[in-house]
BALOBA-1460 file (C-alpha; in Angstrom, 3 decimals):
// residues 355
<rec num="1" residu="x" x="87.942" y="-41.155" z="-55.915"/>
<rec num="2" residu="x" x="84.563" y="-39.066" z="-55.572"/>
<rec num="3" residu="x" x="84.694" y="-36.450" z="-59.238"/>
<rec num="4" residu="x" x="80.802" y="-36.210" z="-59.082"/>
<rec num="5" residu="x" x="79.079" y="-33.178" z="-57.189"/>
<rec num="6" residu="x" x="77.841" y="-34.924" z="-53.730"/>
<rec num="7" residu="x" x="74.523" y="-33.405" z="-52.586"/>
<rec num="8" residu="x" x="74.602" y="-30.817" z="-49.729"/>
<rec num="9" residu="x" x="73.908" y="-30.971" z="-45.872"/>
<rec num="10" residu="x" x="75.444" y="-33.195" z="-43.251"/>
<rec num="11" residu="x" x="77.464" y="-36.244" z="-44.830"/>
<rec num="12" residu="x" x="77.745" y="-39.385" z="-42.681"/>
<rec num="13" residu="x" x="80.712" y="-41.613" z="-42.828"/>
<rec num="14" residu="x" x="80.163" y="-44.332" z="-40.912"/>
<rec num="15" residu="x" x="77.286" y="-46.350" z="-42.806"/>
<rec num="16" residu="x" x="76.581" y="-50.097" z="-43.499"/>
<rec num="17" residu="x" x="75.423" y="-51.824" z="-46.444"/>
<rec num="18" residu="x" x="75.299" y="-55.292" z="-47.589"/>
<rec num="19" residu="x" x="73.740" y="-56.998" z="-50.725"/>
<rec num="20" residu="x" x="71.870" y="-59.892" z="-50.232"/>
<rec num="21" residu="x" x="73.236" y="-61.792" z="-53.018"/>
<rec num="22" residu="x" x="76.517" y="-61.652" z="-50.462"/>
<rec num="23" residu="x" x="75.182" y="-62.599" z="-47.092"/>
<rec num="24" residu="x" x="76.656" y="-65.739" z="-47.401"/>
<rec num="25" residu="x" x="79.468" y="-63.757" z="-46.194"/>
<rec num="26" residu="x" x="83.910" y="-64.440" z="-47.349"/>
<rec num="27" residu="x" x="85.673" y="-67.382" z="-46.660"/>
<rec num="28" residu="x" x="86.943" y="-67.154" z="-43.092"/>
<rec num="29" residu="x" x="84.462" y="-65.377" z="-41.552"/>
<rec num="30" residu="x" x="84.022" y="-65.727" z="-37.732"/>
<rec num="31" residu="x" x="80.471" y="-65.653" z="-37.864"/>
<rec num="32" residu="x" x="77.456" y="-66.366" z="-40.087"/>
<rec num="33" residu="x" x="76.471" y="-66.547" z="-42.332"/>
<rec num="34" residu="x" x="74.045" y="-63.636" z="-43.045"/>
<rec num="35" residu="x" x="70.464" y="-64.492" z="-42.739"/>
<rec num="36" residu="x" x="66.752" y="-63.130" z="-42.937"/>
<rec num="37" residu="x" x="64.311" y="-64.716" z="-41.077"/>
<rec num="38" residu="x" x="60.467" y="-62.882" z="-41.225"/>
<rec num="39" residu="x" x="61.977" y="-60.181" z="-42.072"/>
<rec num="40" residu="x" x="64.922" y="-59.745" z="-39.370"/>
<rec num="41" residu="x" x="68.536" y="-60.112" z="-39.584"/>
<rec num="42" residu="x" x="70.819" y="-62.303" z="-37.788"/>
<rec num="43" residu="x" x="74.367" y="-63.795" z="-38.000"/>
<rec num="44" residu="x" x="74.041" y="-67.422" z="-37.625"/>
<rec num="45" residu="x" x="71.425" y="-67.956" z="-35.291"/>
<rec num="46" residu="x" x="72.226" y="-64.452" z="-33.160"/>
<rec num="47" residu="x" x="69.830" y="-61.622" z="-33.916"/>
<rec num="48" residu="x" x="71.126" y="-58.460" z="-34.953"/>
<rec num="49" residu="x" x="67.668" y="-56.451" z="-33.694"/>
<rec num="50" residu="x" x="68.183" y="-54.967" z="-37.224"/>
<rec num="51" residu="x" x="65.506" y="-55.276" z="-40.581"/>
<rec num="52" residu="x" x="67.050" y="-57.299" z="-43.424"/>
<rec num="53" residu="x" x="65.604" y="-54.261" z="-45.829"/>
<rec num="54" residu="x" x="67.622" y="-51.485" z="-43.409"/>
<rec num="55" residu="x" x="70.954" y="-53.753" z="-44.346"/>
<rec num="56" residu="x" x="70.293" y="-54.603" z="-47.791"/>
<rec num="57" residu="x" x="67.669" y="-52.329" z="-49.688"/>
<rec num="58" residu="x" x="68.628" y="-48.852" z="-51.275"/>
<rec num="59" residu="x" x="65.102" y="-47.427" z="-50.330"/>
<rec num="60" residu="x" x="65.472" y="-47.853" z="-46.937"/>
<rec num="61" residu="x" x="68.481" y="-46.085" z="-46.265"/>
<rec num="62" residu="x" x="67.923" y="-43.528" z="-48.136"/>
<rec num="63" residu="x" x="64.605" y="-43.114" z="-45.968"/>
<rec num="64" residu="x" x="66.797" y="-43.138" z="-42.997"/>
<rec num="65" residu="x" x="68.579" y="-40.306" z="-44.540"/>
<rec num="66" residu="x" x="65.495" y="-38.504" z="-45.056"/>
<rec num="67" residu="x" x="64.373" y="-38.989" z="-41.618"/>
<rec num="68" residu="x" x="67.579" y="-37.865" z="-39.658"/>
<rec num="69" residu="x" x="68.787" y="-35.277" z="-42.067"/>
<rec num="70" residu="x" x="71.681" y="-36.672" z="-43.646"/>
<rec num="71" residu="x" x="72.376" y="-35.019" z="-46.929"/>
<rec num="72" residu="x" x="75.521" y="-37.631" z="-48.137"/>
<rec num="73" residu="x" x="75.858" y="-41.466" z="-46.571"/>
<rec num="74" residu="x" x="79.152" y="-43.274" z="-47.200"/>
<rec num="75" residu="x" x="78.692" y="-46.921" z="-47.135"/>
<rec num="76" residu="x" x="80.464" y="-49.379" z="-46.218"/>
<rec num="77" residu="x" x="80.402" y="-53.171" z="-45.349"/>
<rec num="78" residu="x" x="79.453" y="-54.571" z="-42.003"/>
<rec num="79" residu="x" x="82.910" y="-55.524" z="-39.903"/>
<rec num="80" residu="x" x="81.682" y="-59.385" z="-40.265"/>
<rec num="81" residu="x" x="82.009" y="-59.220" z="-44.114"/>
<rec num="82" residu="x" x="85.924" y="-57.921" z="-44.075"/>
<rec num="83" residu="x" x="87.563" y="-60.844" z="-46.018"/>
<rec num="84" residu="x" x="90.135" y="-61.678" z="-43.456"/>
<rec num="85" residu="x" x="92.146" y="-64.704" z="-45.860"/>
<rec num="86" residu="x" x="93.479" y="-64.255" z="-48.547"/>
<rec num="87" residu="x" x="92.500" y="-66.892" z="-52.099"/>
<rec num="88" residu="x" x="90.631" y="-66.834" z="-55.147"/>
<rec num="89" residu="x" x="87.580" y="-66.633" z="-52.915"/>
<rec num="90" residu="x" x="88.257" y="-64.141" z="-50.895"/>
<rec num="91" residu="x" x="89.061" y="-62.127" z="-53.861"/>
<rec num="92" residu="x" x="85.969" y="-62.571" z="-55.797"/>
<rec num="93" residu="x" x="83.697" y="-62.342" z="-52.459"/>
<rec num="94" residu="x" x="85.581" y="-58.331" z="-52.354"/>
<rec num="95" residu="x" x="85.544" y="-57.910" z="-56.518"/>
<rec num="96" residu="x" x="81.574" y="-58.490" z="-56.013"/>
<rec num="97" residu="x" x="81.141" y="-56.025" z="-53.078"/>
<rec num="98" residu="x" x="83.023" y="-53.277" z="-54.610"/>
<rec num="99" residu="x" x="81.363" y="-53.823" z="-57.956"/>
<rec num="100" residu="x" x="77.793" y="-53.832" z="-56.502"/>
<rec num="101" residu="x" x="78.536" y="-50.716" z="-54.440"/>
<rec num="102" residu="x" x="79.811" y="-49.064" z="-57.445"/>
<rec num="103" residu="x" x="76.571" y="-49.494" z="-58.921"/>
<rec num="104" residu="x" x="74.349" y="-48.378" z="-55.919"/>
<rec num="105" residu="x" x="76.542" y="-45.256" z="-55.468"/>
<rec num="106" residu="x" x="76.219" y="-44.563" z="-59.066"/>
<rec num="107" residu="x" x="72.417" y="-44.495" z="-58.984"/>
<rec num="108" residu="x" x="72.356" y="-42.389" z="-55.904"/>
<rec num="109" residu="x" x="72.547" y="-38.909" z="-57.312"/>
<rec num="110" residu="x" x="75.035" y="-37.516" z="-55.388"/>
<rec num="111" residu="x" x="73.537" y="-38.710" z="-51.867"/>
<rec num="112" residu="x" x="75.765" y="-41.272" z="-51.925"/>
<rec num="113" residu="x" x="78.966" y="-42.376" z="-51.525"/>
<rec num="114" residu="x" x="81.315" y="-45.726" z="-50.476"/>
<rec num="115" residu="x" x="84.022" y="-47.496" z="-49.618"/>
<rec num="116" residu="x" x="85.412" y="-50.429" z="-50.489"/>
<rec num="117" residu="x" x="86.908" y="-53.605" z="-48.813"/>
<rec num="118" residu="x" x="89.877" y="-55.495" z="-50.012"/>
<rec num="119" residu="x" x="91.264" y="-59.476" z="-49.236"/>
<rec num="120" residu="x" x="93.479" y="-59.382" z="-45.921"/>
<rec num="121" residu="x" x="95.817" y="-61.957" z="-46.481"/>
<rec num="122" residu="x" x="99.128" y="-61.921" z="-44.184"/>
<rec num="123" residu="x" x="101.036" y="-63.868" z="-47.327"/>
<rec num="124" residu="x" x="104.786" y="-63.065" z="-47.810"/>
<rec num="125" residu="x" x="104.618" y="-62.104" z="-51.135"/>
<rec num="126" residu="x" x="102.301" y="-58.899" z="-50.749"/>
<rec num="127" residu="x" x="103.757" y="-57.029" z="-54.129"/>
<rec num="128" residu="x" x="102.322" y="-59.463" z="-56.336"/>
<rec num="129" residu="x" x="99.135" y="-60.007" z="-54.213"/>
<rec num="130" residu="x" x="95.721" y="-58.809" z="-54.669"/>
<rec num="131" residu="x" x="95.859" y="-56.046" z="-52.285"/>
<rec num="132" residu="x" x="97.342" y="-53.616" z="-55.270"/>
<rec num="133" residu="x" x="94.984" y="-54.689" z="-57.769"/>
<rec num="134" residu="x" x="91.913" y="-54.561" z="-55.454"/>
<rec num="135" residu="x" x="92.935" y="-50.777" z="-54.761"/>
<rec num="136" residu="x" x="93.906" y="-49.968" z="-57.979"/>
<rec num="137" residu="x" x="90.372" y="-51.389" z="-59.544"/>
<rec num="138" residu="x" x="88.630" y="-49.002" z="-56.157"/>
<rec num="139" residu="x" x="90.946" y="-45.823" z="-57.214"/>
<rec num="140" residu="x" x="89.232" y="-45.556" z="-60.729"/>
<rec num="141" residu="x" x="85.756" y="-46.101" z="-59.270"/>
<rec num="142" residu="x" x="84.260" y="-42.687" z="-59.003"/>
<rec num="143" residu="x" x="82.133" y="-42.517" z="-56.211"/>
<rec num="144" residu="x" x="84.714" y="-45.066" z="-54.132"/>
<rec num="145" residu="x" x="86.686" y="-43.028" z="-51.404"/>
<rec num="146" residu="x" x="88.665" y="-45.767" z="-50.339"/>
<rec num="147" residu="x" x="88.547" y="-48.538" z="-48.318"/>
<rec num="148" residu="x" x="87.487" y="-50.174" z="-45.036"/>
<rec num="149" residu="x" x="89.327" y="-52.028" z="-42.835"/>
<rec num="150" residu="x" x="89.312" y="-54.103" z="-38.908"/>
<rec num="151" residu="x" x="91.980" y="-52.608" z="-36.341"/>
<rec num="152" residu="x" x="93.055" y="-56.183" z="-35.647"/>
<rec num="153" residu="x" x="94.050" y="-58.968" z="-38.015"/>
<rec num="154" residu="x" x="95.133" y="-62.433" z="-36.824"/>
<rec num="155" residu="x" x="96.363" y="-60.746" z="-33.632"/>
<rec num="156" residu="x" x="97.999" y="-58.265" z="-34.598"/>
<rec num="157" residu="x" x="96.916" y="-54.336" z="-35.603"/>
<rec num="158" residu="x" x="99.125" y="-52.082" z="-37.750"/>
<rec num="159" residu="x" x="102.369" y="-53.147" z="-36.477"/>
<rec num="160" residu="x" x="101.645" y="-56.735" z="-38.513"/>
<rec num="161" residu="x" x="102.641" y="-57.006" z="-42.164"/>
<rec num="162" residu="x" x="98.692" y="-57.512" z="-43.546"/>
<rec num="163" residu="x" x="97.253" y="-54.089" z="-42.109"/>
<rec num="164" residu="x" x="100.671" y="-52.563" z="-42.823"/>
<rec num="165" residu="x" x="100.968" y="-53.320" z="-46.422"/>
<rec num="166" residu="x" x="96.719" y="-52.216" z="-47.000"/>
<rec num="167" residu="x" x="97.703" y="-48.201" z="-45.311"/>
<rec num="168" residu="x" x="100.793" y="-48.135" z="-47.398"/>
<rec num="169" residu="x" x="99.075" y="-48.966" z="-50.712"/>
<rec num="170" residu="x" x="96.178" y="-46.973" z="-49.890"/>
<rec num="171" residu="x" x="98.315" y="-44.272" z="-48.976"/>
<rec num="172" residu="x" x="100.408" y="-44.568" z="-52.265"/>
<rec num="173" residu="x" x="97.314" y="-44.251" z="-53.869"/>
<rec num="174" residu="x" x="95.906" y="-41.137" z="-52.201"/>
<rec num="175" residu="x" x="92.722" y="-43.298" z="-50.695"/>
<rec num="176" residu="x" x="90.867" y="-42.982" z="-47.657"/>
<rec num="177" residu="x" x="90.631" y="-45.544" z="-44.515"/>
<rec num="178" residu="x" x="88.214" y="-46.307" z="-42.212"/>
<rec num="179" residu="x" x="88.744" y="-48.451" z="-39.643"/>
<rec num="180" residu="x" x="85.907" y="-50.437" z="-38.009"/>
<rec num="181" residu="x" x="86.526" y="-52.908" z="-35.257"/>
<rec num="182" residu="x" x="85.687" y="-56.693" z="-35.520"/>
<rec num="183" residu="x" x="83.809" y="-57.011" z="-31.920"/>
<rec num="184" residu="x" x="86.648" y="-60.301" z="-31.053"/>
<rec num="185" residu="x" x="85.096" y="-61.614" z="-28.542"/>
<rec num="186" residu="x" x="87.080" y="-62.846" z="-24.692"/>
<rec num="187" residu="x" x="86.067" y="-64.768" z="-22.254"/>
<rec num="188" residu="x" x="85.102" y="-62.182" z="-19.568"/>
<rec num="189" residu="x" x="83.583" y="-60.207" z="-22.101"/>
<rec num="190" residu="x" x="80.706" y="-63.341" z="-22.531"/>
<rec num="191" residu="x" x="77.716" y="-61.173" z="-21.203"/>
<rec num="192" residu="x" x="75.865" y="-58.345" z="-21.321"/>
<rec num="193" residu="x" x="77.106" y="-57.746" z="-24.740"/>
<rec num="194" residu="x" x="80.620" y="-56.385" z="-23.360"/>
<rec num="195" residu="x" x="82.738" y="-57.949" z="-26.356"/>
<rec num="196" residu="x" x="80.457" y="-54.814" z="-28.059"/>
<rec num="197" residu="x" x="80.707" y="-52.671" z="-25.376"/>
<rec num="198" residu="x" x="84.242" y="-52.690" z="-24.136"/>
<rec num="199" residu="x" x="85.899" y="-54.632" z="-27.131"/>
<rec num="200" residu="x" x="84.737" y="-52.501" z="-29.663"/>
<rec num="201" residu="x" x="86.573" y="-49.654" z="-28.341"/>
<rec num="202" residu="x" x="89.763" y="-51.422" z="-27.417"/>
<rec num="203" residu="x" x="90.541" y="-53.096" z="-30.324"/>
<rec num="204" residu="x" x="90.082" y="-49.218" z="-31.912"/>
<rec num="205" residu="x" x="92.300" y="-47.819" z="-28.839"/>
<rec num="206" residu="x" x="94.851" y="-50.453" z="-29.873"/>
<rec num="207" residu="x" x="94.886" y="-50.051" z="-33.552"/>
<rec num="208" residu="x" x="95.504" y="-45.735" z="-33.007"/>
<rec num="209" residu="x" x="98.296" y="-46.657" z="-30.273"/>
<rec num="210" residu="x" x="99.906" y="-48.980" z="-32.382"/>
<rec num="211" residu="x" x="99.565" y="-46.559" z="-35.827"/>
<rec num="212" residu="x" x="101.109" y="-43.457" z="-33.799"/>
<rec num="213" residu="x" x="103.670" y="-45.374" z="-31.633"/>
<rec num="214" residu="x" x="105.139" y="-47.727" z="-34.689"/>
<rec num="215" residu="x" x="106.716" y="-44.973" z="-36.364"/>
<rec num="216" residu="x" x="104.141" y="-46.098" z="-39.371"/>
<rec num="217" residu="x" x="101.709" y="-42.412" z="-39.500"/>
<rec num="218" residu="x" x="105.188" y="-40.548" z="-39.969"/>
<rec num="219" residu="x" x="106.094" y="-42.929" z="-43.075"/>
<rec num="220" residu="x" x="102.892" y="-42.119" z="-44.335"/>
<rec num="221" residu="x" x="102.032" y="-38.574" z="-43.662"/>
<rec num="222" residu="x" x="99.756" y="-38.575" z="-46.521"/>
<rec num="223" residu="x" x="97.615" y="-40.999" z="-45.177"/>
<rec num="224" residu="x" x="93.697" y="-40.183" z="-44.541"/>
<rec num="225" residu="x" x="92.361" y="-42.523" z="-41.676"/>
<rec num="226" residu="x" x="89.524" y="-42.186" z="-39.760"/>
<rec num="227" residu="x" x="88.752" y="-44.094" z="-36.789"/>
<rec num="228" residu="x" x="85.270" y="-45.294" z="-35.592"/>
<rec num="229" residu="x" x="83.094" y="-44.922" z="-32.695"/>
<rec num="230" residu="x" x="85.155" y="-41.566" z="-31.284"/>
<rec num="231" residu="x" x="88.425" y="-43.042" z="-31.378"/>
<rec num="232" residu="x" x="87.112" y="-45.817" z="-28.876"/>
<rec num="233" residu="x" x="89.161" y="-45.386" z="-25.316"/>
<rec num="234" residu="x" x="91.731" y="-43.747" z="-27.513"/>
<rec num="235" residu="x" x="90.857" y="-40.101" z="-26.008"/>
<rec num="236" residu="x" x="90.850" y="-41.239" z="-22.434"/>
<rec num="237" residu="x" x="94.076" y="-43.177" z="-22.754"/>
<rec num="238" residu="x" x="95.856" y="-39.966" z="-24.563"/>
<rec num="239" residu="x" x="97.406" y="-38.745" z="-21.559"/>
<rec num="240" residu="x" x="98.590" y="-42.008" z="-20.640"/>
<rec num="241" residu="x" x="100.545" y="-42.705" z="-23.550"/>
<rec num="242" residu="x" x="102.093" y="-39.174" z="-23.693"/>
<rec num="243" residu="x" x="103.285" y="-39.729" z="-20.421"/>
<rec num="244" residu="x" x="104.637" y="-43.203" z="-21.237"/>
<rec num="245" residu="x" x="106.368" y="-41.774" z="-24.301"/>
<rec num="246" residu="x" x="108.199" y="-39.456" z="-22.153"/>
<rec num="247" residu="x" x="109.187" y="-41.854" z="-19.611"/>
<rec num="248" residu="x" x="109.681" y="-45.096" z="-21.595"/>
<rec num="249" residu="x" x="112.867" y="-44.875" z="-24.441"/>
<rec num="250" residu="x" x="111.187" y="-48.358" z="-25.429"/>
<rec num="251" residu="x" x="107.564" y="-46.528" z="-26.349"/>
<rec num="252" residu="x" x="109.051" y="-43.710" z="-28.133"/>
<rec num="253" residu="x" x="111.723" y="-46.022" z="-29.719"/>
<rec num="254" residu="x" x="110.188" y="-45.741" z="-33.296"/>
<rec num="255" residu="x" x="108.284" y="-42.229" z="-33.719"/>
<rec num="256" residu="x" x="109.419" y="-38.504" z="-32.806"/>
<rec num="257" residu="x" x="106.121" y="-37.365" z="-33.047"/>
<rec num="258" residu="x" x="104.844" y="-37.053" z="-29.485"/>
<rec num="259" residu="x" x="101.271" y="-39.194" z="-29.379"/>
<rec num="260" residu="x" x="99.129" y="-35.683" z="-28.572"/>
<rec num="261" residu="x" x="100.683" y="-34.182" z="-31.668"/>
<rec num="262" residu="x" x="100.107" y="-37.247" z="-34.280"/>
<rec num="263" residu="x" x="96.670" y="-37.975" z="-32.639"/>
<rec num="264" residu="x" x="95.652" y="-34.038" z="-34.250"/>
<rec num="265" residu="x" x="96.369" y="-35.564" z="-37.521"/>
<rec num="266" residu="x" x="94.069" y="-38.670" z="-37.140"/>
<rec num="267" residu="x" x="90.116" y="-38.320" z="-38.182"/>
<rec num="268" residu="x" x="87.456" y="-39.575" z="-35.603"/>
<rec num="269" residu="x" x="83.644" y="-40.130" z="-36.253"/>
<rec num="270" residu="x" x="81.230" y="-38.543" z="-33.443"/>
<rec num="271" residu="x" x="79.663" y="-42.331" z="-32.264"/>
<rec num="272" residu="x" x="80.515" y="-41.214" z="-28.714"/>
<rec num="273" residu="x" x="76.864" y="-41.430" z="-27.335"/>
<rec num="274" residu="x" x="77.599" y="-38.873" z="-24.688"/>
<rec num="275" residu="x" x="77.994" y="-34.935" z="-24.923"/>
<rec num="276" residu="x" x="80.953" y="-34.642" z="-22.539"/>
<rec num="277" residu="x" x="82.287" y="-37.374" z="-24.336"/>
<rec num="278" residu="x" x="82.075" y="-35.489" z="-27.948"/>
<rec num="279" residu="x" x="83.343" y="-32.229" z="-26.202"/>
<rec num="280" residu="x" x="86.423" y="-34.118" z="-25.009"/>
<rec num="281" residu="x" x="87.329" y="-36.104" z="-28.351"/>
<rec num="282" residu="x" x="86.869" y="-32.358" z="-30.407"/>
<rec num="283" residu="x" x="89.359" y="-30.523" z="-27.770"/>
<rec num="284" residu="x" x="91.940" y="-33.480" z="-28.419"/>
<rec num="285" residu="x" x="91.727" y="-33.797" z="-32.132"/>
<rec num="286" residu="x" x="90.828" y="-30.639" z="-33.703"/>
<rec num="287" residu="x" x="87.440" y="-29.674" z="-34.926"/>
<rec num="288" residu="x" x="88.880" y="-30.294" z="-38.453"/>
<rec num="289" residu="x" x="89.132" y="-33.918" z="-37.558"/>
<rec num="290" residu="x" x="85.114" y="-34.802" z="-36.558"/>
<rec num="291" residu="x" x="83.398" y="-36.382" z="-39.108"/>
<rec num="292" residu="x" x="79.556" y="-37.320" z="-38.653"/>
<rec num="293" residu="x" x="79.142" y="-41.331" z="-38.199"/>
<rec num="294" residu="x" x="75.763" y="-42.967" z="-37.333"/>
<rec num="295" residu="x" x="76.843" y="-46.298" z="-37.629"/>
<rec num="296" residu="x" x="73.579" y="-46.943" z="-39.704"/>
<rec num="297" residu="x" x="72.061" y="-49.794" z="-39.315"/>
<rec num="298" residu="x" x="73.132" y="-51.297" z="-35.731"/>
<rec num="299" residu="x" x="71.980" y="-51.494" z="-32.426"/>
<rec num="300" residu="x" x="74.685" y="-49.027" z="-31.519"/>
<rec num="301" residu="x" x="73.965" y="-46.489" z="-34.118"/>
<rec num="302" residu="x" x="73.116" y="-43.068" z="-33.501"/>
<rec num="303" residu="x" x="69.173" y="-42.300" z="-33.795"/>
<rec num="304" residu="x" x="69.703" y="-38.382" z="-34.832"/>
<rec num="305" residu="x" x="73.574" y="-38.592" z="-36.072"/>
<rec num="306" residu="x" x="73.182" y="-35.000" z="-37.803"/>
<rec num="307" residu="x" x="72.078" y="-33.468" z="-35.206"/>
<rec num="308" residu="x" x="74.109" y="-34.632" z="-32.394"/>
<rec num="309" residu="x" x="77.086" y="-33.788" z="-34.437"/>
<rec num="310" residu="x" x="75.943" y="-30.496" z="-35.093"/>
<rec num="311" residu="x" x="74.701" y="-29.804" z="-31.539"/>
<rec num="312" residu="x" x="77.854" y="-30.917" z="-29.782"/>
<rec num="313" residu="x" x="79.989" y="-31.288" z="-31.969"/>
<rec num="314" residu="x" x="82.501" y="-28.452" z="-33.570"/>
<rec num="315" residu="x" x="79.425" y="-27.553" z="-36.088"/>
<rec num="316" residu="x" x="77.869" y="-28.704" z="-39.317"/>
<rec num="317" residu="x" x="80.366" y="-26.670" z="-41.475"/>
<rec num="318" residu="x" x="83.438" y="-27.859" z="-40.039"/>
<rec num="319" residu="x" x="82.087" y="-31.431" z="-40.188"/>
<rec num="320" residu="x" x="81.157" y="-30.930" z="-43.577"/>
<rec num="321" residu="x" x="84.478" y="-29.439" z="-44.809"/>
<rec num="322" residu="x" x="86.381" y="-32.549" z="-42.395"/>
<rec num="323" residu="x" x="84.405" y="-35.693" z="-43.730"/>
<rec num="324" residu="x" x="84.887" y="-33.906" z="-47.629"/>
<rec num="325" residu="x" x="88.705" y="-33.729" z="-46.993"/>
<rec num="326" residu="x" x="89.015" y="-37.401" z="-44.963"/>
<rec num="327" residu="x" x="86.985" y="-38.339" z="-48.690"/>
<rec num="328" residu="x" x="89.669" y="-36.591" z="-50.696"/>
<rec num="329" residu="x" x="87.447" y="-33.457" z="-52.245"/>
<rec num="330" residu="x" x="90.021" y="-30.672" z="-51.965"/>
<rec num="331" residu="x" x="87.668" y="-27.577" z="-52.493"/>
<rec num="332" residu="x" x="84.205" y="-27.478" z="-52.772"/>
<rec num="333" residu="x" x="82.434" y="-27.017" z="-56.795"/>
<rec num="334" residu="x" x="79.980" y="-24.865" z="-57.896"/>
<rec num="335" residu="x" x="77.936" y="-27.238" z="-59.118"/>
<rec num="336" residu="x" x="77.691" y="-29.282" z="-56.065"/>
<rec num="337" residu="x" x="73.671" y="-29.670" z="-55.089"/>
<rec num="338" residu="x" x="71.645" y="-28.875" z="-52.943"/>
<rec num="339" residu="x" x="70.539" y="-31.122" z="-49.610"/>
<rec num="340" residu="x" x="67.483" y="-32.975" z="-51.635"/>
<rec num="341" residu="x" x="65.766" y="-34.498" z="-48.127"/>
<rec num="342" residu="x" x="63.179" y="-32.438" z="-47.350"/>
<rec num="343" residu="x" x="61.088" y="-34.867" z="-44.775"/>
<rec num="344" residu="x" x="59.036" y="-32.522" z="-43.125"/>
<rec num="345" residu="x" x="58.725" y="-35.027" z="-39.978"/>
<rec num="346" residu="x" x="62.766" y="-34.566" z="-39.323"/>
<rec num="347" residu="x" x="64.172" y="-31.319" z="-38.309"/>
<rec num="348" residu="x" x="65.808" y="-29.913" z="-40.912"/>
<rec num="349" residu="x" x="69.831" y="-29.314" z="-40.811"/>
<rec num="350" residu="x" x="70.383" y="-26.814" z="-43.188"/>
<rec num="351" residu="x" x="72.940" y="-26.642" z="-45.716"/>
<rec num="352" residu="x" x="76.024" y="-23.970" z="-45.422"/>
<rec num="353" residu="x" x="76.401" y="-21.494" z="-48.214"/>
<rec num="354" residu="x" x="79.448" y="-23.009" z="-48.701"/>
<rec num="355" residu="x" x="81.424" y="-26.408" z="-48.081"/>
């Protein structure tokens, strides 16, 4: 839950952060571990083009912030740390995540903000598993939003009983989700760094197809998810599956909710690295439902997230008042800051009289 005032300006879901303490990485893991070497990052021997300080240190991101404007970061682990197995190792690799990140939001003075990640174990016996006690322990974190998750977990999305169980306790407990893909690699995906490129966005396509056309988002209607990277091919596919939920008794065989009309109550970051792109995801989902995302610090993240969001997408008030209700802040407080970046090299975004 976030009780503290957040500072003002732009905030920006879609953030990673590790420790270094944890680069080691959780048991099951399909790559790594986590490495520096002079300086640089990579997983295993694979270079992630990324400073071990931009991962790892508190300074630099909140430099980052400074330079592109961001007023509030929510961070959040790095897909490749999502404990994907369940055990006593698992667990203690996510209780030391969520208890360092607790600490860093706490001494960020309102600028920022996190969620947590929890042991994805497909046991039989979820009730008395971890899961609960994981999101129970997150839920009386102030500061903690919620939780993030992959789209995909031993083959299968939220129609499988792991991801299924995490939304309906997370749900139960009035948390947020985000959902970052896992980059799976295939076979023809071996070059030019497609498994990125086009995996990425289908395993995010896949995960909102499967949420709208189980029947699970109208068991949950409660449930605050917000999907990475624009929804992935999920915008361009829309038509698609309306018209195969009208045809097909077999794809509209668990949900009444036609996919246009549950795909409005979904949230979507604005990682679409294209204008007409942004224009098209905003028209589908609402302007209520973009959130800013950089995807800070990647390859793939946005250089100037704030104000690409703000430029094209449905403006900085509306993102402001979206990512503050995907977080679970219901109204705006009085005593809520003001944006403290003030980096005269950045353009400035400037704050709204009120969020």
């Amino acid at each position: 839950m976030i009780t503290a005032p957040l500072a003002g300006g732009v905030i920006d879901v879609h953030a990673h952060w590790l420790p270094r303490e944890l680069f080691d990485l959780p048991p099951g893991a399909p790559y790594g571990p986590l490495h520096d070497r002079d300086g640089q990052l990579h997983l295993g021997d694979l270079p992630l083009s990324i400073a071990t300080d931009a991962m790892s240190d508190e300074a630099a991101i909140i430099d980052d912030m400074d330079r592109a404007g961001v007023g509030v970061r929510v961070l959040s682990a790095p897909p490749f740390a999502f404990p994907l197995r369940g055990g006593d190792d698992a667990d203690r690799y996510a209780a030391e995540f969520n208890q360092a990140l607790a600490k860093l939001v706490a001494r960020g003075d309102g600028r920022l903000a996190g969620l947590g990640i929890v042991s994805l174990d497909a046991g039989p016996d979820f009730a008395s598993g971890s899961v609960p006690r994981q999101l129970d322990h997150l839920a009386a974190v102030d500061g903690i939003a919620g939780v993030a998750i992959p789209p995909v977990v031993d083959g299968r999305s939220f129609d499988g009983a792991a991801l299924r169980h995490v939304l309906t306790e997370t749900a139960r407990r009035d948390l947020a989700v985000l959902v970052h893909p896992m980059q799976i690699g295939r076979a023809e995906w071996s070059q030019f760094y497609l498994a990125n490129l086009i995996g990425n966005p289908v395993e995010t396509a896949t995960a909102v197809a499967t949420l709208i056309l189980s029947g699970l988002q109208e068991e949950l209607p409660d449930l605050r998810i917000c999907f990475l990277h624009g929804g992935g091919c999920a915008p361009g596919l829309l038509g698609r599956w309306s018209h195969g939920w009208t045809a097909r008794a077999d794809v509209r065989s668990r949900t009444s909710r036609p996919p246009a009309e549950a795909f409005r109550r979904l949230y979507f970051d604005t990682i679409t690295h294209g204008v007409p792109q942004l224009e098209l995801l905003t028209e589908l989902a609402g302007e209520d439902r973009i959130v800013c995302g950089s995807d800070y610090p990647f390859d793939m993240a946005e250089v100037d997230p704030a104000r690409f969001a703000v430029e094209h997408g449905p403006g900085q008030d509306s993102l402001i008042r979206a990512a503050r209700a995907f977080l679970g802040i219901r109204e705006a407080r009085a005593g809520d800051t003001i944006n403290p970046y003030r980096n005269p090299s950045a353009t400035p975004v400037l704050a709204p009289d009120a969020t």
